[in-house]
N, C-alpha and C positions, 0 to 999 in steps of 0.2 A: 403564602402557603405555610403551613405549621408541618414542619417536618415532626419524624417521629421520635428522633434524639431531643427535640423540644418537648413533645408531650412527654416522655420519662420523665426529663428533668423538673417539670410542672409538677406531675402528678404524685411522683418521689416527693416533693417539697411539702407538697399537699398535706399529705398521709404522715410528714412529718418521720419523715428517713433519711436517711446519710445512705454516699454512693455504699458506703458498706455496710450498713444495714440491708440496705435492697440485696446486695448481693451474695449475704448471707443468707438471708429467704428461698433465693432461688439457687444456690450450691456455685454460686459462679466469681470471677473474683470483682473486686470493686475495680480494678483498670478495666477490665471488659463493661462493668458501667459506665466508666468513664467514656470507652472511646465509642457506645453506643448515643450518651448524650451529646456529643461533639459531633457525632458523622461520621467518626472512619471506620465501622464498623455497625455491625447490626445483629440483634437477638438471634438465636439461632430459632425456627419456626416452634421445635416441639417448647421453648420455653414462653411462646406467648400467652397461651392460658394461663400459666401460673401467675406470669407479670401483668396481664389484667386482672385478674384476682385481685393480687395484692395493692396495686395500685385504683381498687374500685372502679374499675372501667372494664370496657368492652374490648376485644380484638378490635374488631370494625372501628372502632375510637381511635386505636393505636396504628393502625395500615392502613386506612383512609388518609389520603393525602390531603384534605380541608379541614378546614373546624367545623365540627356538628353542635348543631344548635343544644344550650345544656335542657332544654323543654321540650317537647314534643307531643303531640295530639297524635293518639292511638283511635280512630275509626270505631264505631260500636261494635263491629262483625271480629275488629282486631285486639278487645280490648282485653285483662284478664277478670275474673270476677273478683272484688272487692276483698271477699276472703281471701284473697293469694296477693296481695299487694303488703308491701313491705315499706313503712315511712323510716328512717334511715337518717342518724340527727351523729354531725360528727364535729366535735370540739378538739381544736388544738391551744393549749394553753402554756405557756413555757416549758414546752418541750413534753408537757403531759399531754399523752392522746387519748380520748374517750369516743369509742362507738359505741351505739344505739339504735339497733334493728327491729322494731316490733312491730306488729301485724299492723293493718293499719285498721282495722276496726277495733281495735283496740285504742287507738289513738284517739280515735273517732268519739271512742264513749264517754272521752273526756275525765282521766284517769287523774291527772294533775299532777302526775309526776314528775314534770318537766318544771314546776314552780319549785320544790323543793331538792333539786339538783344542784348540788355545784362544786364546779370545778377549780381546786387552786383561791376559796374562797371567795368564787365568784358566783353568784346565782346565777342558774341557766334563764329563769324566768326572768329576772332584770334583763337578762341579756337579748334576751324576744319579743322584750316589752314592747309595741305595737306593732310587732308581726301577729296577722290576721288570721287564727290558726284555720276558724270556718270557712275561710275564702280559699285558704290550700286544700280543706276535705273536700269544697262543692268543685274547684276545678278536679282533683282527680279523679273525683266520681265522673267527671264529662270527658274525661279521657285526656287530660294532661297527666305526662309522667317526665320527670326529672327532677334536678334542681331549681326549688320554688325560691330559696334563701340563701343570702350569704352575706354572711356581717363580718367584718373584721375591725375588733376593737380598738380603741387608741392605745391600749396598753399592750395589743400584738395577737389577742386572743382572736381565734377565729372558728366561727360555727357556721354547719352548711347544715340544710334540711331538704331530702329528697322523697322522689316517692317514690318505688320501681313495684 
């Protein structure tokens, strides 16, 4: 089971925080993150939205006692219309963070801004060099949504690409 002091401490690392960065975010002190990622203690309810926020998840991610799968098929009846879908491109690079939230029809119209991107001297485009980006439009359009990528460099860099 993935308790929920493990997904802080995941998701914190993730996003590229310290226990006191997170808990300076949310007004609270870094031993109370501490002792939330350890177990002897636990977020107080009214701070969960904020630390799903912050940590790009869900409540339901965080209080579900199992792993949820990072992909998911949304049902035609369930799905949102294209216009309202958000592709979501996040780079961690020695210690520089770079988010990246744009419509995803946008993304779609093949805009190429992701060639000329880079972070810490690294081309974003090098870095997704045979990631398939038409095969992530035609699945989201059929109703796959989450994280479609996730590369982590030999030099420590790390980039995820989702679709919500």
């Amino acid at each position: 089971m993935y308790k929920l002091g493990e997904k802080i401490s995941d998701l914190r690392k993730k996003e590229g925080l310290t226990q006191a960065g997170l808990a300076e975010k949310l007004g609270v002190s870094a031993q109370a993150v501490s002792k939330w990622e350890i177990g002897s203690s636990y977020p107080d309810i009214s701070v969960m939205p904020k630390l799903a926020k912050i940590l790009s998840t869900t409540t339901d991610y965080l209080l579900i006692d199992e792993a949820q799968p990072e992909t998911v098929y949304q049902k035609e009846d369930h799905r949102k219309p294209l216009e309202e879908l958000v592709m979501k491109i996040r780079i961690l690079d020695d210690g520089d963070k770079v988010k990246v939230n744009l419509p995803f029809v946008f993304m779609k119209m093949g805009s190429g801004f992701m060639e000329n991107m880079n972070v810490n001297g690294n081309n974003l485009g090098d870095m997704l060099k045979g990631v398939d980006m038409d095969l992530i439009f035609e699945m989201a359009e059929k109703g796959m949504l989450g994280k479609f990528v996730e590369i982590e460099g030999k030099d420590g860099e790390h980039v995820s690409i989702s679709v919500e």
